[in-house]
Each structure stands twice: as C-alpha cells, then as structure tokens.
N, C-alpha and C positions, 0 to 999 in steps of 0.2 A: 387547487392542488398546492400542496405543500412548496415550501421552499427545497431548493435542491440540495441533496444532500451529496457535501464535494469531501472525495476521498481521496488521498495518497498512500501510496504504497512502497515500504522501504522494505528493500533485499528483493532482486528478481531471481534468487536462485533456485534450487530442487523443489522447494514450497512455490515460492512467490512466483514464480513463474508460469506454474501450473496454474494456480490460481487466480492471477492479475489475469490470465488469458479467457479461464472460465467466467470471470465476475463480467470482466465484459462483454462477453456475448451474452451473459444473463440478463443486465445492461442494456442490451441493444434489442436484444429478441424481445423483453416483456418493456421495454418504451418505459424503464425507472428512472424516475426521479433521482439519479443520483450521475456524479460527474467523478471520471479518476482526472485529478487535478496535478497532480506530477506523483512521480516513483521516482527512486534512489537504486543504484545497482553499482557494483565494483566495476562491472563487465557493461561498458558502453556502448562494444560493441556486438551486443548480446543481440539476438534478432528480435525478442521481445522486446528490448529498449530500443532499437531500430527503430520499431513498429511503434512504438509510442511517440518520440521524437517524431516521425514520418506524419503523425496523426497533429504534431503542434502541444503534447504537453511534454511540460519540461521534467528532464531527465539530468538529477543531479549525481555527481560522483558521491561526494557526500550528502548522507543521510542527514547531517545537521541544517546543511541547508535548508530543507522542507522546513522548516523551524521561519525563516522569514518571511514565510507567505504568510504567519499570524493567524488569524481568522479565517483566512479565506479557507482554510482547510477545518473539516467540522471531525473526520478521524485519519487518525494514523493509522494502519496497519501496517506496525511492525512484525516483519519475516526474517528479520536479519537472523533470529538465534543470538544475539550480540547483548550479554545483561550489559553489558557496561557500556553499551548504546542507547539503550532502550533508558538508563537508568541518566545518563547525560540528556537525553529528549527530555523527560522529565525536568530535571533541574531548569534547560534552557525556557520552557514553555512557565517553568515558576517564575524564572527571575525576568523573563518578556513581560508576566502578568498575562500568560495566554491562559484565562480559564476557559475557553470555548474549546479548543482541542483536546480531545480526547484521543488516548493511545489503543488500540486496539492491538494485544500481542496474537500469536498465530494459534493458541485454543478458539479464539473468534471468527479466524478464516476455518480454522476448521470447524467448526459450529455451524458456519453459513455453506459449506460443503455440504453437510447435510441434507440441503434444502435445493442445490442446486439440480440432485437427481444423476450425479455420475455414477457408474456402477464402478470406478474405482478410487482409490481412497489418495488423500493427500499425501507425500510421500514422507518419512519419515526421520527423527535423526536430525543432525546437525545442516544448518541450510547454508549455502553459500555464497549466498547474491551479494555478498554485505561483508 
C-alpha cells in the first residue's frame, strides 16, 4: 500500500466544517490511506476543533502555522475564503523551499463532495472558520 497521504485542513467554518467532519468518516468507514494531520480554525473552541484536539491532532489558531510541519503535510485544504491567506501560504511554502505541499483551495473539497455520496451540498458563500 501506498504511503499515507497526511492532510490538513485550514478554516473549520460553514465549509470546513462540514467537510473535515464528512472526510473523516469517509476516512474511517473505507480504512484510507490517508491521515488529517492538523486543522487551523479562529474558533478553538468550536466543537469540531474540540473533537480534533480530543483525537491528538493539533489545532492551530493560526493558519500559518500548518506551514511548520513542512513536509509532513502532503496537502493543504484551504477553506478559509481568505485570498490573502491562501496567497501568504503560498509565499511561506516558497521561501521554506516546501515543494512537497500542495494547497488544495475548497473547489477541491468540493470536487471530493461529490464522491462522498451526500444528498446535500457543501454550503455556500463566504466561510468563517478562518
């Protein structure tokens, strides 16, 4: 089997939320190959970031953070809504010399929504986790 493919995820808001929730149970039900390695959220004491912290992965206020794990993270999924976050990831992962991370913005969570089989859709609009 493949090597694990380890995600984070920044913004737990009206999107990220929804979705960090869904992925992991998709995650867990079909035994993937793939690990959420930390999330970023404004709201720390959001019950989904609860539940993630409760579980042992870490849960930064700041989104830049996720930036120091380097490597160990193979994509970002950014949900924040945030260009001028998303567009600071970027630079940070240039000037680290991180080309192994890639950014995944939320057409990609919603792309993989598709696939998960919910009869309802990711929610729309501006997100707020971030």
């Amino acid at each position: 089997m493949a090597n694990k493919i380890k995600v984070a995820i920044l913004g737990l808001g009206s999107v990220g939320e929804i979705f960090s929730e869904n992925f992991l149970e998709k995650i867990q039900e079909q035994h993937a190959n793939v690990e959420i390695v930390a999330v970023a959220t404004r709201h720390m004491d959001s019950p989904v970031a609860l539940g993630f912290a409760h579980s042992n992965v870490p849960v930064f206020e700041n989104a830049l953070d996720v930036i120091g794990l380097g490597e160990n993270v193979d994509i970002i999924f950014d949900l924040t809504g945030n260009a001028d976050l998303r567009q600071e990831l970027r630079n940070q992962l240039q000037s680290t010399n991180n080309r192994h991370t890639v950014i995944a913005p939320e057409v990609f969570a919603r792309l993989l929504w598709n696939f998960f089989g919910e009869e309802t859709d990711l929610p729309q609009g501006k997100t707020t986790g971030y």
